[in-house]
C-alpha positions as CSV (number, residue, x, y, z in Angstrom):
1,X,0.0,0.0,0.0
2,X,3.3,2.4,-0.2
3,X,2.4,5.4,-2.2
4,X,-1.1,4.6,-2.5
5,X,-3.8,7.3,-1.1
6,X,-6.7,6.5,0.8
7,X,-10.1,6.7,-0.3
8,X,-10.7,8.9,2.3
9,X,-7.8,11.2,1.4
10,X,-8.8,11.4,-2.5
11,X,-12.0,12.3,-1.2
12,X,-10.9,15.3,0.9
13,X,-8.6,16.4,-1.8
14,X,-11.4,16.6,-4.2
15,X,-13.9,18.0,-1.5
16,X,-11.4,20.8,-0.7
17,X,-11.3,22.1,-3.6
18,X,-15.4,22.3,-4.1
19,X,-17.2,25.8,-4.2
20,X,-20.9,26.2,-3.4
21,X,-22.4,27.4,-7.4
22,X,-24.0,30.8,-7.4
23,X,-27.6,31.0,-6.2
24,X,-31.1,31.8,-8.6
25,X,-34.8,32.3,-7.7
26,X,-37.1,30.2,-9.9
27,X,-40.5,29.2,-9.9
28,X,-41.4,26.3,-7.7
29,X,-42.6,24.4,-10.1
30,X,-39.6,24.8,-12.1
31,X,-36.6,24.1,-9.5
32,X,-37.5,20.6,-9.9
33,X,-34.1,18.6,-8.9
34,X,-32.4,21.6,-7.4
35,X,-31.1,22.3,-4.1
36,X,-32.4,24.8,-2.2
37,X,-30.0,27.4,-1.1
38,X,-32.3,29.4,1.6
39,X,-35.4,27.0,3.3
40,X,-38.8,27.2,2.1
41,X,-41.1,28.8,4.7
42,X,-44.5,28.7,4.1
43,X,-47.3,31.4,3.6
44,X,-49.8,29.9,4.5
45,X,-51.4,26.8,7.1
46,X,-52.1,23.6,6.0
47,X,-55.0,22.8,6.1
48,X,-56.1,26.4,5.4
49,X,-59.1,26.0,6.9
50,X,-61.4,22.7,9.5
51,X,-62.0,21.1,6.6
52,X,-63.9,17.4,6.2
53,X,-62.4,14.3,5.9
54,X,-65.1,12.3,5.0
55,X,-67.8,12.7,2.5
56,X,-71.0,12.9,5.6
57,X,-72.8,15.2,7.5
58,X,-70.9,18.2,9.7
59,X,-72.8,17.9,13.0
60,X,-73.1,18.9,16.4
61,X,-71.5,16.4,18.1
62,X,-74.3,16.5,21.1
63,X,-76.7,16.2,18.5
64,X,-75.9,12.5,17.9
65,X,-73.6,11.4,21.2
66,X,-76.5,8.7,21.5
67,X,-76.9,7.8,18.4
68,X,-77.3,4.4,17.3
69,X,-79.1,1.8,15.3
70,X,-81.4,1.1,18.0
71,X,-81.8,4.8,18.5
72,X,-80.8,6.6,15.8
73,X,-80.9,10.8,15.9
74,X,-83.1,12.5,12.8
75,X,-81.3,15.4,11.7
76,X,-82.5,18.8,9.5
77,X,-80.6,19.2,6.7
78,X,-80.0,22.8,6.0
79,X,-77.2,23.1,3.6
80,X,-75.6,21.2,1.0
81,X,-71.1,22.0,1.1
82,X,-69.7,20.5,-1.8
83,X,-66.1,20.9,-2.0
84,X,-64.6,24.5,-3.4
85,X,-67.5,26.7,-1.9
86,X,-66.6,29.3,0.9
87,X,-70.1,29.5,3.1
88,X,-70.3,29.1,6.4
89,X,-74.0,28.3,7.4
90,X,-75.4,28.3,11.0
91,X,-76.2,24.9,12.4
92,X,-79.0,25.1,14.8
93,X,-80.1,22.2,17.5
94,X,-80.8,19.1,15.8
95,X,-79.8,20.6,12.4
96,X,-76.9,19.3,9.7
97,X,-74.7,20.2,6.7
98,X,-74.0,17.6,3.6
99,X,-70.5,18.2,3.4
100,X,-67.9,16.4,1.0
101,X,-64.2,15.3,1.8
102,X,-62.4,18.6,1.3
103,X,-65.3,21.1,2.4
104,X,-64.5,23.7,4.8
105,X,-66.7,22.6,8.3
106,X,-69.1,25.2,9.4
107,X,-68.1,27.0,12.7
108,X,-70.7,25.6,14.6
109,X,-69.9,21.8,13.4
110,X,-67.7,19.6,15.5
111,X,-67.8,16.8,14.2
112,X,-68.2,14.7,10.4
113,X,-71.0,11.7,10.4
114,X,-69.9,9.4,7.6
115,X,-72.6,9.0,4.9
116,X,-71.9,4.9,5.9
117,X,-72.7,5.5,9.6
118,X,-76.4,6.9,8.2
119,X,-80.0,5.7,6.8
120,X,-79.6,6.0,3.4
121,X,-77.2,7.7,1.1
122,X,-75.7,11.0,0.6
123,X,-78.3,11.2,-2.5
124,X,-81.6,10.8,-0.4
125,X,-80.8,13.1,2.5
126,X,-80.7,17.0,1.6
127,X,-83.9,17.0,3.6
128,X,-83.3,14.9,6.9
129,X,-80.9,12.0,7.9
130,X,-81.1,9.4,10.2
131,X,-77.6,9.0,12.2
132,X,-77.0,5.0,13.2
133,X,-73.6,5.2,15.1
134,X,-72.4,7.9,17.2
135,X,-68.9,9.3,16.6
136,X,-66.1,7.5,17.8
137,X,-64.8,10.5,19.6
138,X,-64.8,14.6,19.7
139,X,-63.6,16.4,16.3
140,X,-63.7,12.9,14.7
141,X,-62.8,13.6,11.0
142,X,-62.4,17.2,10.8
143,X,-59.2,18.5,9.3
144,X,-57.9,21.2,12.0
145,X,-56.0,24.4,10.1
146,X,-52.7,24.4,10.8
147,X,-52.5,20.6,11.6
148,X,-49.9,20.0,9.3
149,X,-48.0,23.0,9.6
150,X,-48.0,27.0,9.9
151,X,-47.2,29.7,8.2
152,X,-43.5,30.8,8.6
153,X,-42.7,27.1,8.9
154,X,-40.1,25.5,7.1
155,X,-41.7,23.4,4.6
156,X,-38.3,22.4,2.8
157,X,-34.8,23.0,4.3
158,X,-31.9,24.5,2.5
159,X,-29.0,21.5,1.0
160,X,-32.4,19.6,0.7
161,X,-33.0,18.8,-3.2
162,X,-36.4,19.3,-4.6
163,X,-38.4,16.3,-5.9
164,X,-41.7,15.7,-6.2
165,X,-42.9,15.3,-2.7
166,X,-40.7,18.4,-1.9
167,X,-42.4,20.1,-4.3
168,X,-46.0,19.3,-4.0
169,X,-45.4,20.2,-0.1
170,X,-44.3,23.4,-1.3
171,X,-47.0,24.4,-3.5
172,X,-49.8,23.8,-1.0
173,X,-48.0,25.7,1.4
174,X,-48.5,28.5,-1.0
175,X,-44.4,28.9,-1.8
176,X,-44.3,30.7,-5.4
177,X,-40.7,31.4,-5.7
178,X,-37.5,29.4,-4.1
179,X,-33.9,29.8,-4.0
180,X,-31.6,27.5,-5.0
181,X,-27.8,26.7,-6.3
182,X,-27.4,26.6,-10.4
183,X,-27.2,23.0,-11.6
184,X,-23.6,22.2,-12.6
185,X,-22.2,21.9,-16.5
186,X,-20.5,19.0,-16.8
187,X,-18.8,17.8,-19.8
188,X,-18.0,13.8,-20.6
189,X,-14.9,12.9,-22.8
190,X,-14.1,9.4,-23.7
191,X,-10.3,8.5,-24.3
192,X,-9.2,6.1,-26.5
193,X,-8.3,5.6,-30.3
194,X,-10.3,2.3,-29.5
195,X,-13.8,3.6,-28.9
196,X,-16.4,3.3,-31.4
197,X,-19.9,5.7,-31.7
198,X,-22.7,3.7,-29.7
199,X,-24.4,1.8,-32.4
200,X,-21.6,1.4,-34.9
201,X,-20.3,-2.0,-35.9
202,X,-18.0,-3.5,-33.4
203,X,-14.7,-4.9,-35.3
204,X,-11.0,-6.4,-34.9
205,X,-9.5,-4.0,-32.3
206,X,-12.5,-1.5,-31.7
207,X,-15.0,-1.6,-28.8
208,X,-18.5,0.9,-28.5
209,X,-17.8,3.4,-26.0
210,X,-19.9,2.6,-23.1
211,X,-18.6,4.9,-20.6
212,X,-19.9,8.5,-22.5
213,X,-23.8,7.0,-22.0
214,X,-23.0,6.0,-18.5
215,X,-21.7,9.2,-17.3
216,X,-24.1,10.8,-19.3
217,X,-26.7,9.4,-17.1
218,X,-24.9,9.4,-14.3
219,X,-24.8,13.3,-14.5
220,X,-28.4,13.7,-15.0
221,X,-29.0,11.7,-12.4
222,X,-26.8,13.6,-9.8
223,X,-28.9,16.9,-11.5
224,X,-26.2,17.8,-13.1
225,X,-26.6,19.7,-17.1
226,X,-23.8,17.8,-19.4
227,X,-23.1,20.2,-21.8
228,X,-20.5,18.3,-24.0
229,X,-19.9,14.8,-24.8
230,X,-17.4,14.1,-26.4
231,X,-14.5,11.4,-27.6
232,X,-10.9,11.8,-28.7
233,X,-8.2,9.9,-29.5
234,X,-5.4,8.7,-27.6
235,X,-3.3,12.0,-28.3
236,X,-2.3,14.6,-25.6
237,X,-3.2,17.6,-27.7
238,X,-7.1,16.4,-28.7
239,X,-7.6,16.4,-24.9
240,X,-6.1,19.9,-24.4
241,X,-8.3,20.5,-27.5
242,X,-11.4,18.9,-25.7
243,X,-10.6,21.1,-22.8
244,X,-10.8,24.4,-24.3
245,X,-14.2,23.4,-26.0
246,X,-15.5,22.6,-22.5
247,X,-14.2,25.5,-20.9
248,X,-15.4,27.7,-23.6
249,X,-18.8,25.9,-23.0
250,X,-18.9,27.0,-19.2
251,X,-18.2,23.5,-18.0
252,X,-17.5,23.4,-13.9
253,X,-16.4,20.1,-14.4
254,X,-14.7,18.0,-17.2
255,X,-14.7,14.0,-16.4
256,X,-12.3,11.9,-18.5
257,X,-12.5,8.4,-18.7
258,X,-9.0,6.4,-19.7
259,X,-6.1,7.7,-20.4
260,X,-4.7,8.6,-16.4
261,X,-2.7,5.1,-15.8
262,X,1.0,4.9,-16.9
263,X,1.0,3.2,-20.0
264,X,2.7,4.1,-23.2
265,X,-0.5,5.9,-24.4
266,X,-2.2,8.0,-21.7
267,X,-3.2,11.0,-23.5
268,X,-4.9,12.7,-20.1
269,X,-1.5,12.1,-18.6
270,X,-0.1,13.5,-21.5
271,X,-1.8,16.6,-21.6
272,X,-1.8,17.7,-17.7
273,X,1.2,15.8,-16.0
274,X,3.7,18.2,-14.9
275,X,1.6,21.1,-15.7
276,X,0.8,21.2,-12.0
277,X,-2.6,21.6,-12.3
278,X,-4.2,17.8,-12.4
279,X,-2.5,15.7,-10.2
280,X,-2.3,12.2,-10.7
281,X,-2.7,9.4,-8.1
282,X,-3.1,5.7,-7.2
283,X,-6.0,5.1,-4.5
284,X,-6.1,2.1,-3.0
285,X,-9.4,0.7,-3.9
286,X,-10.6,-1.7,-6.5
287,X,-11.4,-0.8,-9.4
288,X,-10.5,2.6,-9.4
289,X,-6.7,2.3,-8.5
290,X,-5.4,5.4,-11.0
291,X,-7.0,8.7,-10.4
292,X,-6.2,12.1,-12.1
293,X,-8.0,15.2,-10.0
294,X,-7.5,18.9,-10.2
295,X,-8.6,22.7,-10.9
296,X,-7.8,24.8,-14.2
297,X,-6.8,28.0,-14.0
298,X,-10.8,28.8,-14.8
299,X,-11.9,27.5,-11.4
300,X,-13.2,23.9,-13.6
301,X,-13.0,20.7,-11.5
302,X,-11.0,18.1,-13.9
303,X,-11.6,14.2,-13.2
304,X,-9.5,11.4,-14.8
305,X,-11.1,8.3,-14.6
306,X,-9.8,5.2,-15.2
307,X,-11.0,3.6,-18.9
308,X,-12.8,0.5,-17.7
309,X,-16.5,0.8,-17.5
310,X,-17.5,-1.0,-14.0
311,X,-14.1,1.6,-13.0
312,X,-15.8,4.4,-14.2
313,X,-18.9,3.3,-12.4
314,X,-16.9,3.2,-9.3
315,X,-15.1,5.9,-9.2
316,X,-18.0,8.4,-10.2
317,X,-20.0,7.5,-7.5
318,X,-17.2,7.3,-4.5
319,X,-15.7,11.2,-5.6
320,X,-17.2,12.8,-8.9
321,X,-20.9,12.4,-7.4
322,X,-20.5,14.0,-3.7
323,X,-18.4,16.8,-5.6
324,X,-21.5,17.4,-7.6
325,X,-23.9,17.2,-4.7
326,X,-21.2,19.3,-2.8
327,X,-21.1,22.3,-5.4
328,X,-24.7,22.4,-5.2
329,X,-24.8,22.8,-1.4
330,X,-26.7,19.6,-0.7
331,X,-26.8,18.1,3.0
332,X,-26.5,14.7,2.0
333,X,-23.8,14.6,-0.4
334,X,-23.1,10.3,-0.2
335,X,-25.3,7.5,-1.3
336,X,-26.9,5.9,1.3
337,X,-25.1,2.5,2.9
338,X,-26.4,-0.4,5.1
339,X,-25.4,-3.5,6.5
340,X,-26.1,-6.7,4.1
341,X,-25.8,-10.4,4.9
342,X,-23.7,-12.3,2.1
343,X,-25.1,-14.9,0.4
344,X,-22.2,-16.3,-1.9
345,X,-18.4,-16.2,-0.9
346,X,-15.8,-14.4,-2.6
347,X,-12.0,-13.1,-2.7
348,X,-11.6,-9.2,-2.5
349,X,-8.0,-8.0,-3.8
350,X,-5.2,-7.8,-1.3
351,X,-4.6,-4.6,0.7
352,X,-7.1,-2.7,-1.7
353,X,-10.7,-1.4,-0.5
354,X,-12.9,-3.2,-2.6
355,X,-16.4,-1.8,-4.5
356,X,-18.8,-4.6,-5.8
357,X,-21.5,-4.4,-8.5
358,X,-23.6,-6.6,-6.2
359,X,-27.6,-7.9,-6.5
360,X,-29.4,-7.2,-3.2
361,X,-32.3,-8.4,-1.8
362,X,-34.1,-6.0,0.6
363,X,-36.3,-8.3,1.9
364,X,-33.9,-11.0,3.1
365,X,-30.9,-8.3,3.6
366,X,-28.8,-10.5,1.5
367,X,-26.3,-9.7,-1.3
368,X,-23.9,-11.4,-4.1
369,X,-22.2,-10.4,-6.4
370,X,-23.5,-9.0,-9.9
371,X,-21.6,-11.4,-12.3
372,X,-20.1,-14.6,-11.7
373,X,-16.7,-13.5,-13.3
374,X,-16.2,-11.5,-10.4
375,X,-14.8,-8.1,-9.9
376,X,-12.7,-7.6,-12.7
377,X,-12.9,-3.6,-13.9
378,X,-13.8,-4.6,-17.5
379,X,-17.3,-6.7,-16.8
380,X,-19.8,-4.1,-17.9
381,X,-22.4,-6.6,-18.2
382,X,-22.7,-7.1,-14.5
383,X,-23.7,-3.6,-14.3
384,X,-26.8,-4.2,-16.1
385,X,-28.0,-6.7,-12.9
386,X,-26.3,-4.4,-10.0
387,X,-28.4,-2.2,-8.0
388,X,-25.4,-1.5,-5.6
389,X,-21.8,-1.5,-4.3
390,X,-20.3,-4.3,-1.7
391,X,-18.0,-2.2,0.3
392,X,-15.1,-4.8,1.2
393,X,-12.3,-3.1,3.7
394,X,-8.5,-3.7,2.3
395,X,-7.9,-6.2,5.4
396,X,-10.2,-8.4,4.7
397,X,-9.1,-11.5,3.2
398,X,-12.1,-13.8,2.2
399,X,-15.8,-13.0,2.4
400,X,-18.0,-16.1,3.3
401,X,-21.6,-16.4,3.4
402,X,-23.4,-15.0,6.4
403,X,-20.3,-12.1,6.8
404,X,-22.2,-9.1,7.3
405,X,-20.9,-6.5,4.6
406,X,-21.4,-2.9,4.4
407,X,-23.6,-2.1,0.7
408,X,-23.9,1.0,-0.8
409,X,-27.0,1.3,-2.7
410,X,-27.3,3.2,-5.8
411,X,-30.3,2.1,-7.7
């Protein structure tokens, strides 16, 4: 392990070096996947007003406290409250409201009589209903305002991303406008005089380029905007050329996939070794061992990934991912991990931290690994069955079935 960083200290190198993106206020309804930058407070209660729960009667709850099939309680009808109207009608002795789920309650109702707990349906009864069952207790299916929450609270809290519950909350708490950090540009190049387009012919030598289409989903789904995508040859000056396009395009970050090892043909190496800018390092986890990090001149994050697709995979989500979530202020920057019972045996690499693709099952807390041919970097086929990372520390030897292993779950 001589030489060789840590996880841990690659992370912190490339966390360091993370700025929070510049703040915009946008419609709710259009910050979808954003991170707020300031909390969400909201401008009005939820429920804005006693509203029903049930479609019923709204009652006086000593009207019918003795209500029941033996003795049921005749009711007046005097109003009908279907859902959208504002009136508030008087409820006399003895007297009732039709009211439908959503309805604001009259002032002097207390309680909601369920259409089921009467004589008859809601159809038959604008003149008089007969109560069967008394409520089960006071205020028994009336929505109290505020219940939920009050105005001035904080519906969402800043670092939290918006997504659809997030938003929906926001919107009935009457929130028109939020704050949040600008998604980050991110541009993909692919290394390699190897790499074919996606859908042309495989041959002698040549091999598609799977790792532009993963990172360009993996981008999107850390809410990134990719901005360029892009592949060059193995040659030092069509990745300085790559960079200038994707600094003239704004990018914050440029991820490069191959090219960062120490081979005769490294063209990332080529282009940013000794400049002093990208540094170049060997982490000791598996895959993932070569990584290039650094910052341009224009403030632009630069990744070097290593070439094999499963090492891509890898090594976006353990640094290029938090760096994403961590330059748009998020809270929770890491994937979420958990403790998993192994259900097939395996041997991890010596004195490396090992990351892998793995099939889980949540109900029995099990997991295995994704292919048979086991962890090898090149095995992009396994991806299509993993759902998650088995986290393997560097000092352990063997894993046997029924070791409990730590699982990072990504999908």
């Amino acid at each position: 392990m001589s030489g060789r960083r840590t996880v841990e200290e690659q992370l912190d190198r490339v966390l360091d070096a993370v700025q929070v993106l510049e703040v915009e206020t946008r419609p709710v309804r259009d910050a979808a996947g954003r991170t707020l930058a300031d909390p969400a407070t909201a401008a009005h209660d939820i429920p804005l007003f006693d509203n029903s729960a049930m479609d019923g009667f709204a009652v006086r709850e000593a009207d019918v406290a003795g209500a029941s099939e033996e003795h049921p309680v005749t009711l007046r009808v005097v109003a009908d409250l279907p859902a959208g109207v504002a009136t508030d009608p008087p409820l006399g002795r003895g007297e009732a409201a039709r009211i439908m789920t959503g309805s604001p309650t009259p002032t002097d109702a207390d309680v909601i009589v369920p259409f089921e707990d009467t004589a008859g349906g809601l159809a038959d009864s604008l003149g008089e209903v007969q109560v069967l069952r008394a409520p089960a207790k006071p205020g028994v299916f009336v929505r109290r305002r505020g219940a939920d929450l009050h105005a001035g609270d904080e519906v969402v809290l800043a670092g939290e991303r918006l997504g659809a519950f997030q938003v929906a909350a926001a919107v009935a708490a009457g929130i028109a406008e939020v704050t949040v950090t600008r998604a980050p540009r991110v541009a993909v190049v692919s290394t390699g005089s190897e790499l074919l387009a996606p859908g042309d012919t495989p041959e002698r030598g040549r091999i598609p380029d799977s790792n532009g289409p993963l990172l360009e989903q993996l981008v999107a789904d850390a809410d990134a905007e990719v901005v360029l995508v892009a592949r060059v040859p193995d040659e030092a000056d069509a990745v300085k050329a790559v960079t200038t396009e994707a600094t003239a395009l704004g990018a914050d970050v440029i991820v490069f996939t191959g090219g960062v090892s120490a081979g005769a043909y490294e063209p990332v190496r080529g282009a940013f070794d000794g400049g002093g800018e990208v540094e170049f390092s060997a982490v000791a986890m598996q895959p993932g061992k070569p990584q290039a990090f650094g910052v341009l001149e224009s403030g632009c994050l630069v990744f070097g990934l290593p070439g094999n697709p499963v090492s891509v995979a890898v090594s976006f989500e353990v640094f290029v991912r938090p760096a994403l979530f961590a330059m748009q202020g998020r809270t929770q920057i890491h994937r979420p991990r958990a403790p998993f019972t192994a259900d097939a045996s395996w041997t991890p690499p010596p004195g490396r931290r090992q990351y892998l693709p793995a099939v889980v099952d949540l109900a029995a807390r099990t997991v295995r690994p994704a292919t048979a041919g086991g962890s090898g970097s090149h095995l992009a086929g396994g991806l299509a069955r993993a759902h998650a990372f088995a986290i393997v520390p560097a000092e352990v030897e063997t894993v046997a079935v029924g070791d409990v292993i730590d699982v990072m779950l990504v999908g």
